[in-house]
C-alpha positions in Angstrom: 0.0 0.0 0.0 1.7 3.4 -1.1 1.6 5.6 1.8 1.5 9.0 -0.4 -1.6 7.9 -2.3 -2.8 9.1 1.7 -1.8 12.8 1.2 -4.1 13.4 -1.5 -7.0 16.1 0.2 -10.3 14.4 0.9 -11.8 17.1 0.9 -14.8 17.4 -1.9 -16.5 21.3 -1.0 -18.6 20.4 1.3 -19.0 23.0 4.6 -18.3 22.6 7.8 -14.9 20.0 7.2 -11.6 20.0 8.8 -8.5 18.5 6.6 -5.5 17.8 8.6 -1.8 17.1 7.6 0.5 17.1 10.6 4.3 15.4 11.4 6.0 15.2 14.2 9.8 14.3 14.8 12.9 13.7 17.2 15.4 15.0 16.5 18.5 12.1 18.1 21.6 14.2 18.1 19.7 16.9 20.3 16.6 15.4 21.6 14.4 17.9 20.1 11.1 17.2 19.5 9.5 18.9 16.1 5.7 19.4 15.6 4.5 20.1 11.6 0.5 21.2 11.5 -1.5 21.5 8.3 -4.9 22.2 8.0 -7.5 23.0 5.8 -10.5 24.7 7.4 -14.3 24.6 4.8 -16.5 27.1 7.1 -20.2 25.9 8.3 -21.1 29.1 6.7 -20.3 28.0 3.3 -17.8 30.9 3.2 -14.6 30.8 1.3 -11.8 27.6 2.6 -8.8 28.7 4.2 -5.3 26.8 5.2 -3.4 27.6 7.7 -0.9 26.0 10.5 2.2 26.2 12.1 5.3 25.2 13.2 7.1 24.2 16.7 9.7 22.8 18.5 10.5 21.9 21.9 14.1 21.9 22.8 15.6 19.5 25.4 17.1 22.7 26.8 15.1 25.7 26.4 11.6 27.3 26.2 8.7 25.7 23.5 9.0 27.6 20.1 6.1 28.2 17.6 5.1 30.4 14.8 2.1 30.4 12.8 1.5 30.4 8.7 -1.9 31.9 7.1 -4.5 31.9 7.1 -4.0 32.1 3.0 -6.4 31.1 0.4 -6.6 27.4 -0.5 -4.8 25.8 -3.4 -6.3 22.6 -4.4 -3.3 20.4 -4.6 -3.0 16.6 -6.0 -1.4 15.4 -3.6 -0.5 17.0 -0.6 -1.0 20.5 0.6 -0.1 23.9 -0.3 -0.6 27.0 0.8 1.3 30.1 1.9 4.6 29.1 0.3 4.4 25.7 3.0 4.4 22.2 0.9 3.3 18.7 2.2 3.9 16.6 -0.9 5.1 12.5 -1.2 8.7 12.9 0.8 9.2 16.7 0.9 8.4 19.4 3.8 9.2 22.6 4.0 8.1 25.7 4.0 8.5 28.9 6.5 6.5 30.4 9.4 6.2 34.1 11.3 8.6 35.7 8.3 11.0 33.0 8.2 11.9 32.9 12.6 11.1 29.4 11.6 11.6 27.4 8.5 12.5 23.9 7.9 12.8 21.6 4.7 13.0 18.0 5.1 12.6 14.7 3.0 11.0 12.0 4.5 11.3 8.1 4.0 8.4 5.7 5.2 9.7 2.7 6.7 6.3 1.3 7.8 2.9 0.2 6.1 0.1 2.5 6.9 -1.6 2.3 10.5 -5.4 3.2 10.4 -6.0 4.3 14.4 -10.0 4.3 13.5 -11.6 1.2 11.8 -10.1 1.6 7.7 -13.6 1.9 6.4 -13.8 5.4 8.1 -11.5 6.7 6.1 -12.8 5.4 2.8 -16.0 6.6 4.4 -16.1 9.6 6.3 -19.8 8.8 8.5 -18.0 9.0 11.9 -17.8 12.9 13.7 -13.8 12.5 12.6 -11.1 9.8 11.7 -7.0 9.6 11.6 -4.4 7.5 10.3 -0.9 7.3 9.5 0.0 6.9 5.7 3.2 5.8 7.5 3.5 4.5 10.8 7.4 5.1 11.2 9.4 7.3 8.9 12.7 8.5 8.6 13.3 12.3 8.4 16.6 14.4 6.7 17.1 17.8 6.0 16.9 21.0 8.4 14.8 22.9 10.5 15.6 26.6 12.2 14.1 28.3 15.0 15.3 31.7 15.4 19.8 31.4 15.2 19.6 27.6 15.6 19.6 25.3 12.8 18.7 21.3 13.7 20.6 18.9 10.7 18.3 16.2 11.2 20.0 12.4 9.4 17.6 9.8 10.2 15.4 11.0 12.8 12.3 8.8 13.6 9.1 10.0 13.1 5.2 10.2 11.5 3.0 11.7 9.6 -0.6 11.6 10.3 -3.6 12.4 8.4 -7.2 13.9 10.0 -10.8 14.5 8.4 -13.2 15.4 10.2 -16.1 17.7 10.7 -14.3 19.5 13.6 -12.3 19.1 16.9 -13.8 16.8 19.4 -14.9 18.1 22.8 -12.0 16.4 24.5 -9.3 14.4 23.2 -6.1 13.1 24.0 -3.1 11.2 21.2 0.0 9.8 21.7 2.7 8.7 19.0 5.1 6.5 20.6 8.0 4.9 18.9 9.0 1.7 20.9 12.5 1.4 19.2 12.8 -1.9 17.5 9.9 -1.5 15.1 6.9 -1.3 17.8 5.0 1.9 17.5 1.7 2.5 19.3 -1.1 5.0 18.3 -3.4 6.2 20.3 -6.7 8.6 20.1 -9.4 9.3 22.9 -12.0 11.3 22.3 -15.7 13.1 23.4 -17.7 13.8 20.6 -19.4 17.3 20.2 -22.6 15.7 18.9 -25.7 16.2 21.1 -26.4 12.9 22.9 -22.5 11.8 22.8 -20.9 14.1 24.6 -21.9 13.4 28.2 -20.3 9.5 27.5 -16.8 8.6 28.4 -14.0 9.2 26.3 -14.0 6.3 23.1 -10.1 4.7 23.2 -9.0 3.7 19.5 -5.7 2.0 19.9 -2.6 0.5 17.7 0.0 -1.1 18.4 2.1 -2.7 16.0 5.1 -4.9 17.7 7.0 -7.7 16.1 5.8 -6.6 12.5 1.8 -7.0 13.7 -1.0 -5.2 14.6 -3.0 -5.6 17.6 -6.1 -5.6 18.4 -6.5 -7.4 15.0 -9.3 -6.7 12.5 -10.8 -2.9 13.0 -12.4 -2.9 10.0 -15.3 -5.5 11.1 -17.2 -2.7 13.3 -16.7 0.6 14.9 -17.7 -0.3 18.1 -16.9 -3.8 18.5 -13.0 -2.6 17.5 -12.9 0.8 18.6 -12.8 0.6 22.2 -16.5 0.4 23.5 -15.8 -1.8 26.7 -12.1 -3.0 25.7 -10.3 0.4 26.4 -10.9 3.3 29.0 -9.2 7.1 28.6 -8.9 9.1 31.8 -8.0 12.6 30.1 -6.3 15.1 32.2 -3.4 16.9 32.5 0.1 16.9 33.2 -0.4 12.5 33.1 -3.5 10.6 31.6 -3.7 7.2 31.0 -5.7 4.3 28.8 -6.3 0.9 30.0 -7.9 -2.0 28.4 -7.9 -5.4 27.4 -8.5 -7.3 23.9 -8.3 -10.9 23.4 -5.8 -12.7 26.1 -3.6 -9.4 26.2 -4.3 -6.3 28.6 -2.8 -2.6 28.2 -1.8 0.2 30.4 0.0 3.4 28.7 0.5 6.0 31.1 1.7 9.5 29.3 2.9 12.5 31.2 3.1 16.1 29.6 4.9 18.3 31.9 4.2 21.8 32.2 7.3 23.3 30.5 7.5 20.7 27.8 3.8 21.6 26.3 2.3 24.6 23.9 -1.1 25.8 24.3 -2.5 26.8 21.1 -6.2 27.8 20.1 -8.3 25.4 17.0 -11.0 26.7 15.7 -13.8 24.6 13.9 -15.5 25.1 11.0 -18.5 26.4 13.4 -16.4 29.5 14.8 -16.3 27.5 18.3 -12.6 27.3 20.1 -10.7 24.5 21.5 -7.4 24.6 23.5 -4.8 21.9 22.4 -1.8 21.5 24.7 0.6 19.5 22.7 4.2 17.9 23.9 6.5 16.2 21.5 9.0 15.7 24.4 6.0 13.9 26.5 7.0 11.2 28.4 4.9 7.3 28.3 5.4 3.6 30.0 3.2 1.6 28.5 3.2 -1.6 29.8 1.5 -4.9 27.5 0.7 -8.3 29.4 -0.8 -11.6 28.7 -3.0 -14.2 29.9 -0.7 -17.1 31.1 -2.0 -20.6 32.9 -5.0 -18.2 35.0 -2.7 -15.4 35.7 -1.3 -11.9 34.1 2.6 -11.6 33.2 4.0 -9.2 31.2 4.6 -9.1 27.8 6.7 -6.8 26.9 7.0 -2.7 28.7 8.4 0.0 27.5 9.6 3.8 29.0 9.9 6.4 26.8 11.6 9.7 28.5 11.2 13.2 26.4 10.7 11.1 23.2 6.8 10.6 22.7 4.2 12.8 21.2 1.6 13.9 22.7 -2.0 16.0 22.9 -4.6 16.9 24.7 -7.8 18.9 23.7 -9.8 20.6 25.7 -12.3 23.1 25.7 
């Protein structure tokens, strides 16, 4: 499966969409954490699209840098995005943000098959309030990025892109990227849906995690709620640590992530609606996920993991 046939825009004209391109990275030499965001924004009002987004990145010694681009008129693109001089197209990045303070252009090498977070007809078929997915689950990244008098040479840094449609920002949410080492990556997204009637329920958990070359749970695409996490995983969103627990099959899961204060940016979405959410992002978060399985009538783990300034992480709120 070709991950850039992913990048091509879903959207079709319709009002009242979110499109979302965004990549995040860490850099290995320094330990800084990159944050790429895309987006495409199709007013409920029918008034004209717009793209906008921004750049960030999180040194391992230093304050959180960001700077915005747009919003700028919308270039249909056939694969990928454009707008504002900034480029998402099949390996290549780059582009500039707040009159060049910071500007990065990198190539990027997918060294994964695609991960679909959400059940794969979603994205085929966009009935759900939003879906995601990774064209790539694990990439490769090479090139530069600058904040301000510093200039990152990135060779090889691990990271993703990820891909959102949607009809807006959930009510809360939480994600986490986390790349394992040796292959495993886990994908998680918890969310509260703004529709009337859904929004009083718990967070619904949709998690990936791909170790030892498969997926588990296996088979998302037979339902939305039998796969997605109705009963099988729990969220408990807050902040600086949330956590998601659950079971599927003869294997159980507890990721723990922790976004410390002076490691996450605050920014303001807006949806196609005109309402505002506040996302506080990390991509120097910290996770332990720990995996275990059914053995002769008791638990033992599996495999666990710690990951120290090197996962990515969200969470929404409004």
């Amino acid at each position: 499966m070709d991950p850039d046939a992913f990048l091509a825009p879903r959207w079709r004209g319709e009002p009242g969409r979110t499109e979302v391109w965004y990549t995040t990275v860490t850099d290995p030499v320094t330990g800084s954490g990159l944050w790429l965001h895309h987006e495409l924004t199709a007013p409920s009002d029918g008034s004209e699209p717009y793209a906008q987004g921004w750049a960030a990145v999180f040194p391992k010694n230093g304050p959180v840098r960001h700077a915005r681009f747009g919003p700028a008129k919308w270039t249909p693109e056939g694969s990928g995005f454009t707008a504002d001089g900034v480029v998402v197209r099949p390996g290549r990045l780059s582009g500039a943000a707040e009159g060049g303070a910071l500007r990065w252009d990198l190539t990027e090498r997918p060294t994964d098959e695609p991960l679909f977070t959400f059940p794969r007809w979603s994205w085929r078929r966009p009935l759900l309030p939003a879906a995601q997915m990774l064209p790539a689950a694990r990439a490769g990244y090479d090139g530069t990025f600058t904040h301000d008098d510093t200039t990152l040479t990135l060779t090889a840094a691990p990271g993703a892109s990820a891909r959102i449609y949607g009809h807006g920002n959930a009510r809360r949410w939480a994600w986490l990227h986390a790349d394992l080492g040796g292959g495993d990556v886990l994908e998680i997204v918890a969310a509260v849906s703004m529709r009337p009637g859904l929004r009083r329920l718990p967070p619904l958990a949709f998690l990936r995690l791909r170790r030892q070359g498969r997926t588990w749970p296996r088979r998302p695409e037979r339902s939305a709620a039998g796969w997605a996490g109705a009963g099988r995983f729990r969220a408990g969103i807050a902040l600086p640590t949330w956590t998601v627990t659950g079971r599927a099959g003869l294997r159980r899961i507890r990721v723990e992530v922790t976004q410390p204060a002076d490691r996450t940016l605050a920014l303001d979405y807006t949806d196609p609606d005109g309402q505002h959410a506040t996302c506080h992002n990390s991509e120097r978060a910290d996770a332990h996920v720990l995996l275990e399985r059914w053995w002769f009538g008791g638990w033992r783990t599996e495999a666990e993991w710690t990951l120290e300034g090197t996962a990515h992480a969200e969470v929404g709120t409004r």
